[in-house]
N, C-alpha and C positions, 0 to 999 in steps of 0.2 A: 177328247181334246178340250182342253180350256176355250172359252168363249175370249174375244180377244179384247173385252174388260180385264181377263184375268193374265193377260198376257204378260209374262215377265221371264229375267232370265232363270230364276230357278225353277221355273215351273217348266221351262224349256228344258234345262237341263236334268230335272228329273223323267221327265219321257225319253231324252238319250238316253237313261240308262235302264232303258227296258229292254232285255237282253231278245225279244219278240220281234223287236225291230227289223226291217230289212235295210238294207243300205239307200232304196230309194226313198223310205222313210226316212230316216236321219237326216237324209240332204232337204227335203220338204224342210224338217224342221231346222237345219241351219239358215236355210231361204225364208223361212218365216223371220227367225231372230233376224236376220238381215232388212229385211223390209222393216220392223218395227222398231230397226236402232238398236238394238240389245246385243249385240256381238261383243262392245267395250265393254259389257257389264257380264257377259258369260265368262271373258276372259278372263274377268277380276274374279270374280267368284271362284274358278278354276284354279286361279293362282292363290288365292287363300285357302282353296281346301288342300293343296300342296304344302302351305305353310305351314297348317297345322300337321300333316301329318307327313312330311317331306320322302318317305322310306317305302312310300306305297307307290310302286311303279304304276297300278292302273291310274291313279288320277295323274302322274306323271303324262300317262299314254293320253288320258283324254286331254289334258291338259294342251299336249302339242297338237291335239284334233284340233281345238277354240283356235290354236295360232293360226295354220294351217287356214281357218277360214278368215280369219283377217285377213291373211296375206291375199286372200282370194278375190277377196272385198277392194281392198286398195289396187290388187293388181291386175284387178278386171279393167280399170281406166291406162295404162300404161299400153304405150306401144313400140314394139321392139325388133 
C-alpha cells in the first residue's frame, strides 16, 4: 500500500484492480478514497477511461462501482 503522501485516485484505482482482492479489501480502499476526498476524482478518472474506450463493459462495470460509492457518500447523511 502507498504511504499516504502518495495517496491519489489512480493509485487507489490501480489496487481495485487487483483481481487478489477480497471484497473487504476493496471497501477499505473505497473508505480510504472517502476519508481523503478522492471519490470526485476516482469517478472522473472512471468516466474518462470509459470515454476513451466506451465498448469495454468492464470499466463500464467499475465505472458504476465509483457511482455506487458516491451515492454512498452523499446518502450516508439523508434520512428517510
Amino acid at each position: 500500500m502507498p504511504a499516504a503522501a502518495e495517496l491519489s485516485a489512480e493509485s487507489l484505482l490501480a489496487q481495485l484492480e487487483d483481481p487478489e482482492l477480497d471484497e473487504m479489501e476493496r471497501q477499505t480502499l473505497w473508505e480510504k478514497a472517502r476519508k481523503a476526498g478522492l471519490l470526485d476524482a476516482m469517478v472522473k478518472t472512471m468516466e474518462e477511461r470509459v470515454e476513451r474506450e466506451p465498448n469495454n463493459p468492464d470499466l463500464r462495470l467499475d465505472m458504476g462501482k465509483a457511482y455506487l460509492q458516491k451515492i454512498f457518500e452523499v446518502g450516508s447523511g439523508l434520512v428517510i
